[in-house]
C-alpha positions as CSV (number, residue, x, y, z in Angstrom):
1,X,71.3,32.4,7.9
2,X,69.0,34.3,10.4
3,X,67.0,35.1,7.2
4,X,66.9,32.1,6.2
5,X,65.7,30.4,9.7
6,X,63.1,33.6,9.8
7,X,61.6,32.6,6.3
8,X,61.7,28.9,7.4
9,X,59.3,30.5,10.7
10,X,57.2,32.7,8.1
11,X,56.7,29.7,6.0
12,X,55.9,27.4,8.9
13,X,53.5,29.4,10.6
14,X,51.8,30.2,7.2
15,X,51.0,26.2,6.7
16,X,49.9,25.9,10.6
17,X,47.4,28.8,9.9
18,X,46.2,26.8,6.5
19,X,46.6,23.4,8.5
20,X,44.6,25.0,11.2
21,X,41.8,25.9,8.9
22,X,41.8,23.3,7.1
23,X,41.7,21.2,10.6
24,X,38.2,23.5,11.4
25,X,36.7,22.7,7.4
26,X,37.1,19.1,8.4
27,X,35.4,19.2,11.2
28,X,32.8,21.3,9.5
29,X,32.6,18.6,7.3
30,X,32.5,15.8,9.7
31,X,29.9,17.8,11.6
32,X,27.7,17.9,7.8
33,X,28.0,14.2,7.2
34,X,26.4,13.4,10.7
35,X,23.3,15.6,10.3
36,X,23.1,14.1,6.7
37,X,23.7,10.4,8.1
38,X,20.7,11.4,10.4
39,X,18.5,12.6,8.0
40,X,19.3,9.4,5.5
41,X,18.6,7.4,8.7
42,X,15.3,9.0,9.1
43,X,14.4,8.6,5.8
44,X,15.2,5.3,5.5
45,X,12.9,4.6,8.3
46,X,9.8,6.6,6.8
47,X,11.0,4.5,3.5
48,X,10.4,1.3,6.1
49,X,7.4,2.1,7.7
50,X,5.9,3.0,3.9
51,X,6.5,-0.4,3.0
52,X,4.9,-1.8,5.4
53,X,2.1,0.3,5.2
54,X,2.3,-0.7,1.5
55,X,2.2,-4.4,2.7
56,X,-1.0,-3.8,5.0
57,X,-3.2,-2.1,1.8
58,X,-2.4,-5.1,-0.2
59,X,-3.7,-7.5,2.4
60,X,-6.6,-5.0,2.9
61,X,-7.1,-4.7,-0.7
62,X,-7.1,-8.5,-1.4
63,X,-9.4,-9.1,1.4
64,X,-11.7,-6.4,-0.1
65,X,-11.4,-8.5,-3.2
66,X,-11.8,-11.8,-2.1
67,X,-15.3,-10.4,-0.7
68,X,-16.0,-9.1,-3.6
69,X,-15.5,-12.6,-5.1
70,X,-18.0,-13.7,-2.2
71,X,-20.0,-11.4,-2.3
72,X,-20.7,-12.0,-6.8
73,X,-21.2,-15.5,-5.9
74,X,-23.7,-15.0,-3.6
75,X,-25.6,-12.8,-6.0
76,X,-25.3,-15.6,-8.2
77,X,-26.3,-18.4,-6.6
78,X,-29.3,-15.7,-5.1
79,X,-30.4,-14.7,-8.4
80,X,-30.0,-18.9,-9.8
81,X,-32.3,-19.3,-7.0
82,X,-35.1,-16.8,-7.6
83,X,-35.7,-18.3,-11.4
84,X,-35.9,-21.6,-10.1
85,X,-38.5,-20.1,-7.9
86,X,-40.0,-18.6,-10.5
87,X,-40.3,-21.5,-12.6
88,X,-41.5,-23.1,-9.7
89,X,-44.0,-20.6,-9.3
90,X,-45.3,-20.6,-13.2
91,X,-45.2,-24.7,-12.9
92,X,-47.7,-24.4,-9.6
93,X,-50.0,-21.9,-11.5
94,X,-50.0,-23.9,-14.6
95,X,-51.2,-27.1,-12.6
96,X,-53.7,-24.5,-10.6
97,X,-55.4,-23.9,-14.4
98,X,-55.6,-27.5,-15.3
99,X,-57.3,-28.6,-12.0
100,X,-59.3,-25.8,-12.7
101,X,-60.4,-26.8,-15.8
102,X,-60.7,-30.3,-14.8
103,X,-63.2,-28.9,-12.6
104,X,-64.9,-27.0,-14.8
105,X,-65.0,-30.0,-17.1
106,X,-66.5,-31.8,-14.4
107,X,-69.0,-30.1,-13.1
108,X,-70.3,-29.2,-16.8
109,X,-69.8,-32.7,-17.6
């Protein structure tokens, strides 16, 4: 019986020792999980601010392109005007000729 109660001891403080270091690989553990709960954190946060980053280039990038818009009008309606000037300007220097020969016919006449 005192064998038996000595085995019973052996055994027991066999599965403390293995309890016990399976009590310090959980904590281990636990400790591992926090720094990579921190790390996810911070990467979600980087992941955050990228998106709103992200957000800001659009706007910039569809201002940018609405000026561009502007800015082909512009050179539109800028170039629309100088033909009409130009047409303008042959029109004048057509009438300039005809007065001038109107002279000429005149003072020849």
């Amino acid at each position: 019986m005192a064998a038996d109660i000595q085995q019973a001891g052996t055994i027991a403080k066999a599965e403390a020792e293995r309890a016990k270091v399976s009590s310090g690989n959980l904590e281990k553990m636990a400790s591992d999980a926090g720094v990579v709960l921190t790390g996810m954190k911070e990467i979600a946060k980087g992941a955050e601010e990228s998106v709103v980053a992200l957000h800001q280039a659009v706007k910039a990038t569809n201002l940018i392109n609405d000026s561009a818009e502007e800015m082909t009008k512009a050179a539109t309606e800028a170039a629309t005007a100088a033909e009409q000037g130009l047409t303008a300007a042959q029109e004048i220097a057509q009438a300039v000729e005809e007065i001038a020969s109107q002279a000429d016919q005149l003072q020849n006449g």
